[in-house]
MARKOLFI-569792 format. One record per residue (C-alpha): residue in one letter; x, y, z. Coordinates in steps of 0.02 Angstrom, whole numbers, plus 50000, padded with zeros to 5 digits. Example, Ala and Ser with C-alpha at 12.3 -4.5 7.8 and 13.67 -1.06 7.14 Angstrom:
BEGIN
R residuo     u     v     w
R       a 50615 49775 50390
R       s 50684 49947 50357
//
This chain:
BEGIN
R residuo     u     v     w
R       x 47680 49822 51051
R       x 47776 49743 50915
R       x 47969 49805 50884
R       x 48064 49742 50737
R       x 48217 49689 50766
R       x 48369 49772 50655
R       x 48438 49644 50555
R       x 48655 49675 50592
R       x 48758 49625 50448
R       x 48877 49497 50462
R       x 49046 49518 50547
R       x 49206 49533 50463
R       x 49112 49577 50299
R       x 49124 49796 50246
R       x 48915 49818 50297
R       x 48978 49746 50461
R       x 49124 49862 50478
R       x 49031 50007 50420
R       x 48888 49946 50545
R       x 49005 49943 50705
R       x 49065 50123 50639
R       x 48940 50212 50641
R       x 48851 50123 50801
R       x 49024 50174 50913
R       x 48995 50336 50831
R       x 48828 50368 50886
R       x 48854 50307 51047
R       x 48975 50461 51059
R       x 48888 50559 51025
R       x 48736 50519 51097
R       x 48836 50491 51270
R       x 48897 50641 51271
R       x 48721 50724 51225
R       x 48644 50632 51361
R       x 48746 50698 51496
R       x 48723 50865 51454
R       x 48529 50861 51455
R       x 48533 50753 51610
R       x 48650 50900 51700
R       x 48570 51026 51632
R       x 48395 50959 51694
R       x 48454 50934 51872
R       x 48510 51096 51873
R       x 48703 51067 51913
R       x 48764 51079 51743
R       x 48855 51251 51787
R       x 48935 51183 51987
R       x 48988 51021 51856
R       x 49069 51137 51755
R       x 49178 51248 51889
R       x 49250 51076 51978
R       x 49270 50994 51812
R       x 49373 51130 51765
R       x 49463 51166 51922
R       x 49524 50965 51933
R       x 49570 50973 51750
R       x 49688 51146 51778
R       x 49764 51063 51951
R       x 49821 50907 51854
R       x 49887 51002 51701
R       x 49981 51099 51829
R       x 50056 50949 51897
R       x 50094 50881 51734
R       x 50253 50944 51718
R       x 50320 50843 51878
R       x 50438 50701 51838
R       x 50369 50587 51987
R       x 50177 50611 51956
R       x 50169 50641 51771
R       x 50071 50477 51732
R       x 49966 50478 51880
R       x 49913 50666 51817
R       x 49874 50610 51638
R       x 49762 50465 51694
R       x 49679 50586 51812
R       x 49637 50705 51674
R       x 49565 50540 51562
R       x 49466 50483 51676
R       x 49390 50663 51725
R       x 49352 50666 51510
R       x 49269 50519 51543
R       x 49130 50583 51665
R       x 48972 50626 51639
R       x 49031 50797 51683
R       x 49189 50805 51543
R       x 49039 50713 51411
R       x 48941 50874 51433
R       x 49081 51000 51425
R       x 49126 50891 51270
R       x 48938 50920 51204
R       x 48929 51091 51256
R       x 49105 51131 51177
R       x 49070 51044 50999
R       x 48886 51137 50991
R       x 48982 51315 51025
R       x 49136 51277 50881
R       x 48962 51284 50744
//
C-alpha cells in the first residue's frame, strides 16, 4: 500500500503556524475523543467517572489549606490529564451542544 506523505509547510512562516495550530488542536480533541470510546468500550466509563469525581471534590476541599494548597492544585491537573478527566472533558463538551 502506498501512503502519501503530507507535505508540512515550513517553520516560522504563517502556513507553518497555522499548520502547528490546528494539528495541537486536533490532537485535543481527538485525545480526549479517544478516551472516551476506549472507556466506554471496556465498559468502565461510568466506575471512571465516580473516582474521577470523588478525587477531584477531595482536592478542591483541601484547596483552601494554606500548607497543601499547591500540592492540591497539581493533584487536580494531573487527574484532568487522565484518560479518565479526557473523557469527562469529551463527554462534558458533547452535552453543552
Amino acid at each position: 500500500m502506498h501512503k502519501e506523505m503530507i507535505k508540512v509547510p515550513e517553520k516560522g512562516t504563517y502556513q507553518g503556524q497555522l499548520f502547528d495550530y490546528w494539528a495541537d488542536e486536533y490532537r485535543h480533541t481527538n485525545a480526549d475523543h479517544s478516551a472516551y470510546i476506549a472507556l466506554n468500550f471496556a465498559g468502565v466509563l461510568d466506575a471512571c467517572r465516580s473516582k474521577l469525581y470523588a478525587l477531584m471534590q477531595y482536592h478542591r476541599q483541601h484547596l483552601a489549606d494554606k500548607n497543601g494548597a499547591d500540592r492540591h492544585s497539581r493533584a487536580i491537573a494531573r487527574l484532568q490529564n487522565t484518560m479518565s478527566g479526557a473523557a469527562m472533558s469529551y463527554e462534558s463538551c458533547f452535552q453543552r451542544h
